[in-house]
C-alpha positions in Angstrom: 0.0 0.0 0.0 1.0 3.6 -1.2 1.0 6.8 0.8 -2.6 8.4 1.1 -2.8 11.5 -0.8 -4.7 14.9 -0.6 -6.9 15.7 -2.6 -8.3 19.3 -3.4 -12.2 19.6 -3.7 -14.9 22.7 -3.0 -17.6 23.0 -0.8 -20.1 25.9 0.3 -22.0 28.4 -2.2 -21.3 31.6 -3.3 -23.3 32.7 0.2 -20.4 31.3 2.4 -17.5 33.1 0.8 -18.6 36.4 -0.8 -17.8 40.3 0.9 -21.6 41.3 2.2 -22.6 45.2 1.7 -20.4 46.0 -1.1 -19.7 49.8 -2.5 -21.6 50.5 -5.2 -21.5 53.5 -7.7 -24.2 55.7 -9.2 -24.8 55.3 -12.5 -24.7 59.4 -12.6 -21.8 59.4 -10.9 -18.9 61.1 -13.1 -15.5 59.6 -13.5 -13.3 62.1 -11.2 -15.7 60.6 -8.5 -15.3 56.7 -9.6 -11.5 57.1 -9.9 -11.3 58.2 -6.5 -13.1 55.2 -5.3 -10.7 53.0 -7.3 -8.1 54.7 -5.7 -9.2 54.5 -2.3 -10.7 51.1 -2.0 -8.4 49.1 -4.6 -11.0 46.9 -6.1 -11.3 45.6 -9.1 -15.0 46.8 -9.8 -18.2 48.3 -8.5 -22.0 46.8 -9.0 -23.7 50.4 -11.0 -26.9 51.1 -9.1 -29.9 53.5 -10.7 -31.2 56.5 -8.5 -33.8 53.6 -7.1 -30.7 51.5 -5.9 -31.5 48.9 -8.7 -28.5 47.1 -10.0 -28.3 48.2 -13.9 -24.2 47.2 -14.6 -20.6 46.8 -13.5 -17.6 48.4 -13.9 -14.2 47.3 -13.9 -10.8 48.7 -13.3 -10.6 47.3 -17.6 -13.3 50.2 -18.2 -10.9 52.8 -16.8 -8.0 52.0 -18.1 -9.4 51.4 -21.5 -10.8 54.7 -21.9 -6.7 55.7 -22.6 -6.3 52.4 -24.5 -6.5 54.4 -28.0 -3.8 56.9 -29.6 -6.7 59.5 -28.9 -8.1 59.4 -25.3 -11.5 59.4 -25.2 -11.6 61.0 -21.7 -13.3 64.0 -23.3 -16.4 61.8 -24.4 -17.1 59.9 -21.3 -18.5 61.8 -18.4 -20.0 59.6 -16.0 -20.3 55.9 -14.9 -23.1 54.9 -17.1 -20.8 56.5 -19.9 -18.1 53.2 -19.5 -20.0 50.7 -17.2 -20.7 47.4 -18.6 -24.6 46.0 -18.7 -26.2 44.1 -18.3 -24.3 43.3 -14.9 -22.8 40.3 -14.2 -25.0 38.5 -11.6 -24.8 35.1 -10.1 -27.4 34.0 -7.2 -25.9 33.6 -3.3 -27.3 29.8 -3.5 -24.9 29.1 -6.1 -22.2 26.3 -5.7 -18.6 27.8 -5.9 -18.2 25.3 -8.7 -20.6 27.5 -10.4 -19.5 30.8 -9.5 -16.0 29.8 -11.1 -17.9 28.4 -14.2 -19.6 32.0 -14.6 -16.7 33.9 -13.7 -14.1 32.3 -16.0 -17.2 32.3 -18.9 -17.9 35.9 -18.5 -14.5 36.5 -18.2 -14.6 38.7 -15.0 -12.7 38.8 -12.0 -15.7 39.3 -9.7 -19.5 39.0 -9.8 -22.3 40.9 -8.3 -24.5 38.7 -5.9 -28.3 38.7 -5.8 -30.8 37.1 -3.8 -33.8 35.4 -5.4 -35.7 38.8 -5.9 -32.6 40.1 -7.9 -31.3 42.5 -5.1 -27.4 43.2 -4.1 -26.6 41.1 -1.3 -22.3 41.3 -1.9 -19.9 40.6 -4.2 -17.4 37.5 -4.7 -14.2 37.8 -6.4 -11.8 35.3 -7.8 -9.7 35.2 -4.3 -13.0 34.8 -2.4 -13.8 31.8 -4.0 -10.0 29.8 -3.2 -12.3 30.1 0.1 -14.0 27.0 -0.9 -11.2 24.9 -1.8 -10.1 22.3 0.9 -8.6 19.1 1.3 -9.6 15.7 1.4 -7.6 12.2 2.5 
């Protein structure tokens, strides 16, 4: 008989390993204001919330930064968060499996998604690193 081995495997949903009350950005919001919030919080995006606090998109770090992606800046065109954010947002449900949430995240190419509860509110946020949360190890 060989040595036993370790295996990796994930358990828990989406609801066991995400941030609760995230920061969210107005979709009127203008850009000075959003990269001040980059700056501040270091995150790699925001769920965009309407003036009735529905989510209506995300926005990335990527958005940002691309705006200065071409030889001429289009920093004179874009004014507020609604101007770059992406929609629709990228959701996935807190009673999701963390096998799942990967699944979505890697598909939607994202480093985080906004999570909703059943009736489509904002509950948190779960990034990349939140889900390594759910990895463990088995004999």
């Amino acid at each position: 008989m060989g040595e036993e081995r370790a295996h990796l495997y994930l358990r828990g949903t989406v609801e066991d390993v995400m941030s609760r009350d995230p920061i969210v950005v107005q979709e009127e919001e203008g850009l000075a204001v959003l990269v001040e919030t980059f700056k501040k919080h270091s995150f790699h995006g925001f769920p965009v919330v309407n003036v009735e606090g529905k989510l209506v998109g995300i926005v990335r770090d990527t958005d940002v930064v691309s705006i200065f992606a071409s030889k001429e800046p289009a920093s004179m065109v874009y004014e507020k968060v609604k101007d770059i954010m992406y929609s629709p947002p990228l959701v996935i449900e807190s009673t999701e499996t963390i096998q799942k949430a990967i699944l979505k995240m890697f598909a939607d190419q994202t480093r985080f998604e906004t999570v909703i509860d059943k009736d489509k509110n904002i509950v948190g946020v779960v990034t990349r690193t939140d889900l390594i949360k759910g990895v463990h190890w088995k004999e």
